[in-house]
Structures are given as C-alpha cells and as structure tokens.
N, C-alpha and C positions, 0 to 999 in steps of 0.2 A: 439427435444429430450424429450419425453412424459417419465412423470412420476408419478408412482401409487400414490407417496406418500400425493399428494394433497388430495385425498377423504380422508375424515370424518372417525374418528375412535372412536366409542363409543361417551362420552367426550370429546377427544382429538382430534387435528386435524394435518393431518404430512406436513408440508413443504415442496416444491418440493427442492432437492438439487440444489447447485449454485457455478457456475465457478469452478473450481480445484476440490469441491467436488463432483459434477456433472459427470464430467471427469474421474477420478477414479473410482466409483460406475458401468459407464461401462466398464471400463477397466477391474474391479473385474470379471464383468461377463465371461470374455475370459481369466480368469487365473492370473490376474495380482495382485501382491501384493507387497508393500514397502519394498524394497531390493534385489527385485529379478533380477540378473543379468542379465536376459536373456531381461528384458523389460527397456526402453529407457521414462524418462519422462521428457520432452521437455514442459511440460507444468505448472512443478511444481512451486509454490507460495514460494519458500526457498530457499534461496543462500545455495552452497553446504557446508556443516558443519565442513570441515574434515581441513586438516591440509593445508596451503597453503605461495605459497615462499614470504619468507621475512614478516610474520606474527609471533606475539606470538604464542607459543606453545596455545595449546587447554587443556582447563581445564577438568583436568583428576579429581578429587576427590574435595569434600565438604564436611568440616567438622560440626558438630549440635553441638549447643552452647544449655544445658537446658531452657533457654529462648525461643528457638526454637520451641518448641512443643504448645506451646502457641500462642492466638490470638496475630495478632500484631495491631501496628494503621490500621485507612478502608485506610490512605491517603499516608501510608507507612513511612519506618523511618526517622528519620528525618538524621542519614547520608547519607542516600540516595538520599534523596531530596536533601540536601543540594549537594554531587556530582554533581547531574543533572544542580545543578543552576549555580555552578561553572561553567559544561560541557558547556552550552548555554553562560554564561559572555566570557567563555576565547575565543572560536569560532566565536563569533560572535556582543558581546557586548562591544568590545577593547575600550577605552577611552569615552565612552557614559554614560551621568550621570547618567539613569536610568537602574539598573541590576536587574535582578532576585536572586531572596532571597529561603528559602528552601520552605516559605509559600507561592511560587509562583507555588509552583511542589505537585501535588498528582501522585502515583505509583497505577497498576491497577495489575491484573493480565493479561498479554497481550493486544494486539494492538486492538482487535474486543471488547473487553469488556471494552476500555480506551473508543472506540468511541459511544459504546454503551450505558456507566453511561450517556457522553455529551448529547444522543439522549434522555435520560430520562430526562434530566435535564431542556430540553426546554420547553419553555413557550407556547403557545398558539399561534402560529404564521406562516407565508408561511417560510419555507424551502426553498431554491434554494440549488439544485446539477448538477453533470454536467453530461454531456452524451454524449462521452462514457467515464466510470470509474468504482470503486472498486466497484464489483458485491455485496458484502455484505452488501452495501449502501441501496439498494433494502429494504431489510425484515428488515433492523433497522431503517430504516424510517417508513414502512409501519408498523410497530409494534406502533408508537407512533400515531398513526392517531387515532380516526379525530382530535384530540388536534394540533397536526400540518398539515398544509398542503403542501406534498413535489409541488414545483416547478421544470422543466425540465430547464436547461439553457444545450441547445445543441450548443458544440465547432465543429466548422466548417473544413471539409476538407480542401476548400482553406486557410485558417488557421494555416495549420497544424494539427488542433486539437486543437491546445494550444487557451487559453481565453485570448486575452490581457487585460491589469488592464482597460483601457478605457470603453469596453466593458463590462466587469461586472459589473465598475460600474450604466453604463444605466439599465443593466439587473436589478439592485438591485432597481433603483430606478423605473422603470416601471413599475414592480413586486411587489412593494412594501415589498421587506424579510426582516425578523428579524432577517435571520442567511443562511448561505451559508457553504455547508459541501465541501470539493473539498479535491483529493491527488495530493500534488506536490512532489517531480515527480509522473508524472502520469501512474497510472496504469490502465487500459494497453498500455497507447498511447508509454510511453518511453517519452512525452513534460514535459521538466523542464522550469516556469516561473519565473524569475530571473530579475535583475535589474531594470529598472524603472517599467517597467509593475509589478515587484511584490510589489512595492511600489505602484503602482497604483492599487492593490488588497486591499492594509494594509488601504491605504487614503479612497477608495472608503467606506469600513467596518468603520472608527471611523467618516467620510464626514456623514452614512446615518443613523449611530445607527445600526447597522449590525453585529452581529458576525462571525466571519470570525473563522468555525474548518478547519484548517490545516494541515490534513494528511500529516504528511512527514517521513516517515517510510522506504523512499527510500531515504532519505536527501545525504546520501554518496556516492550513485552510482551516480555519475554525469562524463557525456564521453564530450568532447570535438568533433562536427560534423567531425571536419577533419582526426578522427579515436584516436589520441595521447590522453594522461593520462591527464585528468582534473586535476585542481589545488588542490581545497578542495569542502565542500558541499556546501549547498545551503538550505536557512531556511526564514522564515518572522520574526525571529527572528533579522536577518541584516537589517532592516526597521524599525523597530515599533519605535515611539519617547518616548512613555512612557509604561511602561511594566502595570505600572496599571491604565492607562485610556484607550490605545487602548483597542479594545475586539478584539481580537487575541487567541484562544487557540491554540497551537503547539502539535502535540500529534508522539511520537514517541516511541522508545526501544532497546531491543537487538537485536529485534526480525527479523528485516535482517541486519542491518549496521553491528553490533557487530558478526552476523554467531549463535546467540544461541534462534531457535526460540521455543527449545523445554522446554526454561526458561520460557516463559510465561512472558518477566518483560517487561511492555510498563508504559509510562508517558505520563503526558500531562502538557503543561507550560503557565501559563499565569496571570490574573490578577487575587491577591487572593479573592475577591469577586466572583469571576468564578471558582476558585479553591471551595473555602467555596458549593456551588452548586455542586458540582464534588464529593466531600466526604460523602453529605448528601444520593446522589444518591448510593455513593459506600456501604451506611451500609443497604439500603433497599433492593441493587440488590444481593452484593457478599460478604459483608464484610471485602475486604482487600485480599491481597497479602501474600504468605508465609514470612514469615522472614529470614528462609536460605536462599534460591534464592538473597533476598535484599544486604544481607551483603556480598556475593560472587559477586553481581553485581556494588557496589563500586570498587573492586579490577579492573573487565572490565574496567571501565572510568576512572581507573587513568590515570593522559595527557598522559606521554609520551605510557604509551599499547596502549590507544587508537588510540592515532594518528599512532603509527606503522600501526595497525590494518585496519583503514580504509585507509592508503596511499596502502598497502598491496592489499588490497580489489579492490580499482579501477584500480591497474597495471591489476590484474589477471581478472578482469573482461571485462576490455576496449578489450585486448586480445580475448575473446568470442564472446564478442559484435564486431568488427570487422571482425570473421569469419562466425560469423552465417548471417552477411548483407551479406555477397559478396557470401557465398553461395545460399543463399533462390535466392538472385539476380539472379543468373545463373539459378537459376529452373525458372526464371517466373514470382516469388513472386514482389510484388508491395510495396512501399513505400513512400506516402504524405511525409514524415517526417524521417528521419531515429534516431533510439534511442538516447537522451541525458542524460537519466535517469532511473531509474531500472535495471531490467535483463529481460526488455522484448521487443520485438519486435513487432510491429503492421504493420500486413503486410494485404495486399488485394491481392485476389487469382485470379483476373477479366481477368487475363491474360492468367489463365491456360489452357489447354483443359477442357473439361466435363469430366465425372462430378469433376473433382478435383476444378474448380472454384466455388462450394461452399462449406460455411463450415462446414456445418453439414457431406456432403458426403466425404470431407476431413480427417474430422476427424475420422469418421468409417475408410476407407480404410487405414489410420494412423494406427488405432489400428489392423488390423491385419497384422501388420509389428509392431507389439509392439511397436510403437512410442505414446504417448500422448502429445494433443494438446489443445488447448481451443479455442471454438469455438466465434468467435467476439459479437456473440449476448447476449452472456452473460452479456456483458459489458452493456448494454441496458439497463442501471437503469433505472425501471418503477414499481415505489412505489405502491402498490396495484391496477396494472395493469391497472391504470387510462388511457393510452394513449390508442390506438389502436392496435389491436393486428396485430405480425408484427413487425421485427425487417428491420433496416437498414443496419445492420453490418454483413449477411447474409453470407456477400463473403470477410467477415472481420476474419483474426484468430490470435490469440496472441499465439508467442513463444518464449518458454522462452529457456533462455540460463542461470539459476539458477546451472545445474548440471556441475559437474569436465570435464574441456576439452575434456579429451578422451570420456567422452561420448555425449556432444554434437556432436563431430566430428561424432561420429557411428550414433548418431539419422538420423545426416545431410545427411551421406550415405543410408540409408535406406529410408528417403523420396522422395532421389535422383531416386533411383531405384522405388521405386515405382511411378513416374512420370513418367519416360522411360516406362513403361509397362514390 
C-alpha cells in the first residue's frame, strides 16, 4: 500500500499513514466517510460510543466552570489524579502496603500523546518492542532516534503471540534495554498476559533496571477463551511490590474502556520520579490537558459508574467477540490464538482461495463491498525501517468487532459473500 506522502515537501517532510489511518485514507478514495451508513468499518480503533445495555447513560452535556478557559497544570488536576489513583488502589492494590498517590498519575491529552511525552522522556538507550503490535509504535520510536535505539523482540506464532515473562526476561538481558514499550492486551493479537508471566514481566523490568511502558488501554476488555464474560481487568498494576521503586509506567484512559475516545483524557501511573520526567516532557511537547474534559472525567471513574460501565462493556463485547470467531471460522479465516482481549481479532487468511489469502488483496476487494479492514503488516513495527523490507504478516489481517452488533453481523455478511464469489 504505496504512499505519496513519504517524498519531501519543501522543508517539511510527510509521513506515510499507518494502520486505521492508512485504511480509511483509501477507503476515502472509493466514497467513504465517518457515519456513513452504507459503508461497514470492521476495522476501526474505537469501541462503539453509543448507548449500550446495562450501561450508564452517555454523557449528554458539559458544563464550563470560568477556570475553564485557562491553562491548567501540564500534569493535570490534582482531582483527577487523585481519582485515577484511587481507580488503580481499589482495582487492583486491595490490602498492599504500597498504593498510588495523586503524584503517581500525570493526565495527558489522549493515549498517543500519554505514549509519546514517555518516548520523549527516554534516555539514551536500546528500546525493545514487540512484534507484532500497536502500529503507532513505529514513528514514536523512530522519531526519538538516534538517541534510542528501538530493538525488535518478535512473539512467536507457536506462542500464541503472547511473550511469556520468562522470555522477556532473556530478551532484556541479551539485548541489553533500558526500557521495553509493549500493549497488554495486545493489539492486534487480542494476547492478554496475566498472572505469573505478567509478574514475570514486572520481576524481569526491576531484576535488569528496565522500564517496563505498559500499554493497557485495553485493560477492560478481557473474554474468557471458552466464549463466557470474564471477571474483571487485568493491569501490572496487580504485581508490582512497590509502586516507587518498580519502573513500571501503566499508561491508560477513557479512551476505550470508558467508550469516550473523542475525550482525548489518557493517564499514565507510576513512580513519581518517572511521573516528575512525564511533566517535564508534557510542558515542552503540549502543555497539558483541557480542564473541562478533567473535571467531567472524575464523574466517569466514580466506582460504582465505573464498574457498571466496564461490567457492561465485556457482557456486550464478549457477545461480538464470539460471533465474529465462529463466523470468520466458517469462511476459512485461521486463528493461532483466538481473542482474550481488545476488540480485535487476529486472524491468518492462509486458508483462503487466491487471491483472498492475502492481505493487502483482501483488503481491496473488502473495500469494494464497503467493509474495512486492516491489513496485518501494519502491525510490523519496524522503527526507521531498520529491518528488511518485507513484512511477515502478509497473510495476517486484524478485525475489528469495535462497531454496534448489527453491524458487525452486516460487515460479516458481506465478506461472507464476497468469498463465495
């Protein structure tokens, strides 16, 4: 999927688009634009927004306080922080002498820019990331080069995908990294690492001097393999022994758990010395978060909304996730691993006739059946294109089941038929 936007422009230089944005840009070109009913996007980055059963009501209106129109703190307010801290003690830090405090939480403005102050923040050091993962990993790694240098740590098909802690930790020590970026759950695999392995991530990170960033931005959607409604989420927050000596950042939001990604409100949690780095970063890059969004996003994490909210979320989700496996199943579609986390699906097409087993060709004849998809190479994190050019995930495509039941079901019919011919 060639794009103009790489050559040189004057000065400036344009970035080729990546994953979801990539995706859309040629969907644009065949008519496609956000809400329009006639087109099916199966591949979108966003839990559906709208109203859903056994959920709080959706917040209709926000009021401006004259405070408002003013700068606020870079590291956001402190009831906010302070929420979030609470959010992480009562979730996951239950009778553990060391909790998080408000000066353990900086507020960013969204989830790519929480990860990106982190990227700015780093020292001089090898990076390890994983592969395959969050495609926007790509150009916020490769932006801080040569100061860092990213390392590939590729998770293994017979694997799963998934890294066990054991394993990373060799990887870190072999590798020699100063810090490891990874999403749990993972996007796009659907691999959530949990229990001792994820304690064997937390151990490996304070064992090597390692920072361990922790995407968990998908913390709530966790399915249980045998189809039924998981418990609750899942965090490295339930591991760490001490919140200010591990190095642990946790970086999450509203921005899917909560359904409001059009808030922009993402955090990150960890030791205030790491937080302190996190702020400095925030007044050179953005300067901080609106202040209305903050004080309306207190009211989202009160406990009992919340947990309505996210109990809500993986009834309605598990449900999706459920139909979109056993359909793709019936087309063909392949699955190492079947989803335990996010809203996506990582499937191999190795099965299909031609050219529908790959996914570039996939995805075209996708889109002219108005379906959008994303195609697996995306996920190919490959920081300033160090590796070899040439993806492995060719015949790899992630789909998402982000969008309202009835239309995943239509997406699902419509790629149905178009495999029939």
């Amino acid at each position: 999927m060639k794009d103009a936007r790489e050559e040189k422009r004057g000065a400036l230089r344009c970035l080729p688009y990546m994953g979801v944005i990539a995706v859309v840009a040629e969907a644009e070109k065949l008519g496609f634009s956000n809400g329009d009913p006639d087109w099916i996007n199966l591949g979108q980055g966003q839990p559906e927004v709208g109203e859903i059963e056994g959920a709080p009501e959706r917040v209709a209106q926000i009021s401006f306080e004259p405070i408002d129109h003013a700068y606020g703190p870079v590291h956001g307010t402190q009831e906010l922080r302070q929420r979030v801290a609470d959010h992480y003690n009562r979730l996951f830090r239950r009778g553990m002498m060391s909790q998080y405090g408000p000066d353990n939480v900086a507020i960013a403005s969204g989830g790519r820019l929480a990860l990106s102050r982190a990227a700015f923040s780093l020292a001089p050091a090898r990076v390890g990331y994983q592969v395959p993962d969050y495609s926007a990993y790509e150009d916020m790694l490769a932006g801080q080069m040569p100061r860092i240098e990213p390392v590939a740590i590729h998770a293994k098909e017979e694997d799963g995908f998934a890294l066990p802690g054991d394993r990373l930790a060799v990887e870190i020590k072999e590798k020699n990294l100063g810090a490891v970026i990874i999403s749990n759950p993972c996007n796009p695999t659907g691999v959530v690492v949990k229990g001792d392995d994820l304690k064997g991530w937390v151990t490996a990170s304070r064992d090597n001097d390692c920072v361990l960033l922790s995407d968990e931005f998908y913390s709530h959607f966790i399915y249980n393999l045998d189809g039924s409604v998981a418990d609750g989420p899942v965090s490295a927050a339930s591991v760490i022994d001490n919140v200010e000596e591990d190095p642990v950042l946790i970086f999450d939001g509203l921005t899917k758990c909560f359904r409001y990604p059009g808030w922009r409100i993402g955090w990150v949690v960890g030791p205030k010395k790491f937080i302190e780095c996190f702020i400095t970063a925030g007044s050179a890059l953005d300067g901080g978060p609106a202040r209305v969004l903050q004080r309306a996003a207190v009211d989202i994490l009160e406990p009992s909304r919340a947990d309505q909210e996210t109990t809500a979320l993986r009834k309605t989700f598990t449900k999706k996730r459920n139909l979109m496996i056993d359909r793709l199943k019936t087309m063909g579609v392949r699955f190492t691993r079947e989803s335990e986390g996010t809203f996506y699906l990582w499937g191999c097409l190795d099965g299909l006739p031609a050219p529908y087993n790959n996914a570039e060709e996939f995805f075209h004849a996708a889109l002219k059946e108005k379906v959008l998809t994303v195609p697996g190479f995306f996920f190919d994190v490959n920081p300033g294109k160090q590796r070899e050019v040439g993806s492995k995930f060719d015949q790899w495509m992630r789909f998402s089941f982000g969008p309202p039941l009835d239309a995943v079901k239509a997406g699902l019919d419509r790629l149905e038929a178009m495999l029939k011919g």
